[in-house]
Rosetta silent file (secondary structure, phi, psi, omega in degrees, C-alpha in Angstrom):
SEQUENCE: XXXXXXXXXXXXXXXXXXXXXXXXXXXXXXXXXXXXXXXXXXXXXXXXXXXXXXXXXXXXXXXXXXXXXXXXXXXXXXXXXXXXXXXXXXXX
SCORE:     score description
SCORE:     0.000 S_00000001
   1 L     0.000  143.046  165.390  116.024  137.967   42.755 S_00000001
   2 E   -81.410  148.166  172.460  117.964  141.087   41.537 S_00000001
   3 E  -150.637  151.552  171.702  119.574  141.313   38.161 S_00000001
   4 E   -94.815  125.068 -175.697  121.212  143.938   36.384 S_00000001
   5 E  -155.106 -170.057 -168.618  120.132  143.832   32.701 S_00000001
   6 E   -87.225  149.832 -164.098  119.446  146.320   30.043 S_00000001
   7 E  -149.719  111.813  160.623  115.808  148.320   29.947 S_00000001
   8 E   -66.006  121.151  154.814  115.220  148.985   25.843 S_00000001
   9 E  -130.580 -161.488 -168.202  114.354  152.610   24.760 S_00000001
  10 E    97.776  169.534 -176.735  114.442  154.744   21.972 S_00000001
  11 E  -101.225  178.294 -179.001  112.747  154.749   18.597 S_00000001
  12 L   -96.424  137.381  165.734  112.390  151.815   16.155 S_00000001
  13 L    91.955   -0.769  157.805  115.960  151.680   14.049 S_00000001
  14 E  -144.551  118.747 -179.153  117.550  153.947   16.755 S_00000001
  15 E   -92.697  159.355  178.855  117.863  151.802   20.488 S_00000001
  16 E  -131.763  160.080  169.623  118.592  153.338   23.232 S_00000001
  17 E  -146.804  168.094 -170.884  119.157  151.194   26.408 S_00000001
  18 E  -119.133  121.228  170.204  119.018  151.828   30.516 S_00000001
  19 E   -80.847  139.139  178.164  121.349  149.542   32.310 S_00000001
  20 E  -142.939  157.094  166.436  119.003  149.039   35.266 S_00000001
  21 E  -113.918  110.220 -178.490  118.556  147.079   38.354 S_00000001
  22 E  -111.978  175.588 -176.420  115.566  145.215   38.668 S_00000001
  23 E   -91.340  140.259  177.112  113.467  141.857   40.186 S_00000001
  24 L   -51.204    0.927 -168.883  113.834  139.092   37.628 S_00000001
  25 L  -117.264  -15.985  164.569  110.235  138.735   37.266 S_00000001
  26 L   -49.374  146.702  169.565  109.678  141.778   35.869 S_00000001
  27 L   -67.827 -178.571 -164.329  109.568  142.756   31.927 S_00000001
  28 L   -77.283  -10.066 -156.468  112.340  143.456   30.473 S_00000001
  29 L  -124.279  -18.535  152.617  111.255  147.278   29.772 S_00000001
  30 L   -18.899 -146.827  147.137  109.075  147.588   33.132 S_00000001
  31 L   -86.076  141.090  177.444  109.684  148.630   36.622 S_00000001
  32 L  -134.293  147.409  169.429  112.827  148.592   37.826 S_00000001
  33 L   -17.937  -76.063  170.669  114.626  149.351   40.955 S_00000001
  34 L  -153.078  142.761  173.359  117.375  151.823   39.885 S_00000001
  35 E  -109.494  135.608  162.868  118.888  152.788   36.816 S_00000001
  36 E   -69.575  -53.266 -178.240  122.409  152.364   36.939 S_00000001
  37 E  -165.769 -171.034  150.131  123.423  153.781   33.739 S_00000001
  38 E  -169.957 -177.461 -177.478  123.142  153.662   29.909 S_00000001
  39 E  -140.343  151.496 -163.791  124.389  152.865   26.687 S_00000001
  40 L  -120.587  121.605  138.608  123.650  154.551   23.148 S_00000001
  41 L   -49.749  -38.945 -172.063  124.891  151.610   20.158 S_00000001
  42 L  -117.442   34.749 -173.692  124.809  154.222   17.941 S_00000001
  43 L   -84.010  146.527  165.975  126.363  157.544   19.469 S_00000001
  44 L  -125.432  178.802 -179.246  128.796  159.408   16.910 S_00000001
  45 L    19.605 -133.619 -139.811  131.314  162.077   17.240 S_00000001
  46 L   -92.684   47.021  176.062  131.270  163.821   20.761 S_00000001
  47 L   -81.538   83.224 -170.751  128.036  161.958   21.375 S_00000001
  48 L   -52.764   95.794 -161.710  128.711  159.747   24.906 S_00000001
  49 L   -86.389   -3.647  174.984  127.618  156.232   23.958 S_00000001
  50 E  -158.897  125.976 -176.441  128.143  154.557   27.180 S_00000001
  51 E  -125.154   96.514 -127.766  127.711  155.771   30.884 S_00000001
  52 L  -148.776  142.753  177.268  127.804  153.270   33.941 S_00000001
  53 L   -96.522   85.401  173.200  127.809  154.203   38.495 S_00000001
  54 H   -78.862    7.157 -161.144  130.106  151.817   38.508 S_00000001
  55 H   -93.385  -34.737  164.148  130.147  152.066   42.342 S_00000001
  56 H   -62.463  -66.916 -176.253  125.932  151.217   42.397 S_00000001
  57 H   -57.627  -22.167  150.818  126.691  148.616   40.353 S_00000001
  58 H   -62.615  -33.639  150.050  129.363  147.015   42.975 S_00000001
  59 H   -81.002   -6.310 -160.383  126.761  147.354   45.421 S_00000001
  60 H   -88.034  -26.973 -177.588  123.972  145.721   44.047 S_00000001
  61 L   -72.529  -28.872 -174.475  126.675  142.546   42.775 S_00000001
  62 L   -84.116  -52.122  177.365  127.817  142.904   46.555 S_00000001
  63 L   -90.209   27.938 -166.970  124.089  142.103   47.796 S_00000001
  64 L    24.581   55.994  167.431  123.526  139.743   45.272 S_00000001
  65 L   -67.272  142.607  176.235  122.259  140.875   42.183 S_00000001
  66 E   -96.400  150.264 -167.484  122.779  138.414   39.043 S_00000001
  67 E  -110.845  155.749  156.719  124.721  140.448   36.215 S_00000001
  68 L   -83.582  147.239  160.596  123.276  139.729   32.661 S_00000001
  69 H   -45.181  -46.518  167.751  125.765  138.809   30.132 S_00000001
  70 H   -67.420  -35.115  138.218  125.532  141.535   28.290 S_00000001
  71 H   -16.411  -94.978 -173.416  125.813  144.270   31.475 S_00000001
  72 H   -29.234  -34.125  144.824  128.844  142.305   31.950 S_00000001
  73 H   -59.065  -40.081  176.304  130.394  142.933   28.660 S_00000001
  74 H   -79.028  -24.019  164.168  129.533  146.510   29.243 S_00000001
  75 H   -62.672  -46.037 -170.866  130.790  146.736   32.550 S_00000001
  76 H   -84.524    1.749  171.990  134.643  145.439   31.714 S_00000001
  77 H   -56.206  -87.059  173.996  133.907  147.901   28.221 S_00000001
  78 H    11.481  -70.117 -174.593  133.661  150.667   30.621 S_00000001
  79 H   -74.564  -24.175  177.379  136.397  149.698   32.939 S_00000001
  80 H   -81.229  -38.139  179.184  138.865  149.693   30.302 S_00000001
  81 H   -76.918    1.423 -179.871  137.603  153.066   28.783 S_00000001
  82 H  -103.339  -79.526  177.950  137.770  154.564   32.046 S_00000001
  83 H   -21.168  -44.092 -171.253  141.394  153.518   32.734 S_00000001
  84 H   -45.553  -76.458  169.177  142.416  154.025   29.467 S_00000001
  85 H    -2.576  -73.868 -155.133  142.403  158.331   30.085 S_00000001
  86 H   -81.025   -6.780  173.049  144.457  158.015   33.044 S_00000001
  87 H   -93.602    0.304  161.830  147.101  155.614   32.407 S_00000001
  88 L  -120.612  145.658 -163.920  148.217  157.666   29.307 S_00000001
  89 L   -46.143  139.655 -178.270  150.663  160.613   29.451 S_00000001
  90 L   -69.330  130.949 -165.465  149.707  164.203   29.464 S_00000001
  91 L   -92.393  147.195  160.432  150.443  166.298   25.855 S_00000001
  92 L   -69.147    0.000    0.000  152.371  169.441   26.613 S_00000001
């Protein structure tokens, strides 16, 4: 089975993570399919801390890939921080 889960990188005291898609049987830090995206826990200032295909990730959920919880928290993170931009009004 596919699941979308997190792939740990990075140094020790600063993680880095891969959202990736991979077969469940795999480690967690192993081979994987595709990477989807990623997320930085600790990006500052104009440092991007989270980046997600959210359209790869709709297919692989579409062919039935299992989402890890935590993906799933990062995915509606995302969705809101993407929206956010475009639903508010342009400064003159």
């Amino acid at each position: 089975m596919v699941v979308l889960r997190l792939s740990r990188g990075g140094a020790k005291a600063r993680p880095f993570f891969n959202v990736v898609a991979t077969d469940s049987r795999n480690r967690r830090d192993g081979r994987f399919i595709e990477r989807l995206g990623f997320y930085n826990p600790i990006a500052s200032g104009s440092e991007q801390g989270l980046r997600l295909s959210l359209e790869r990730i709709e297919y692989w959920k579409s062919h039935g890939a299992q989402v890890s919880p935590t993906v799933q928290r990062l995915i509606k993170q995302f969705a809101k921080q993407a929206a956010a931009p475009a639903s508010a009004p342009a400064a003159a």
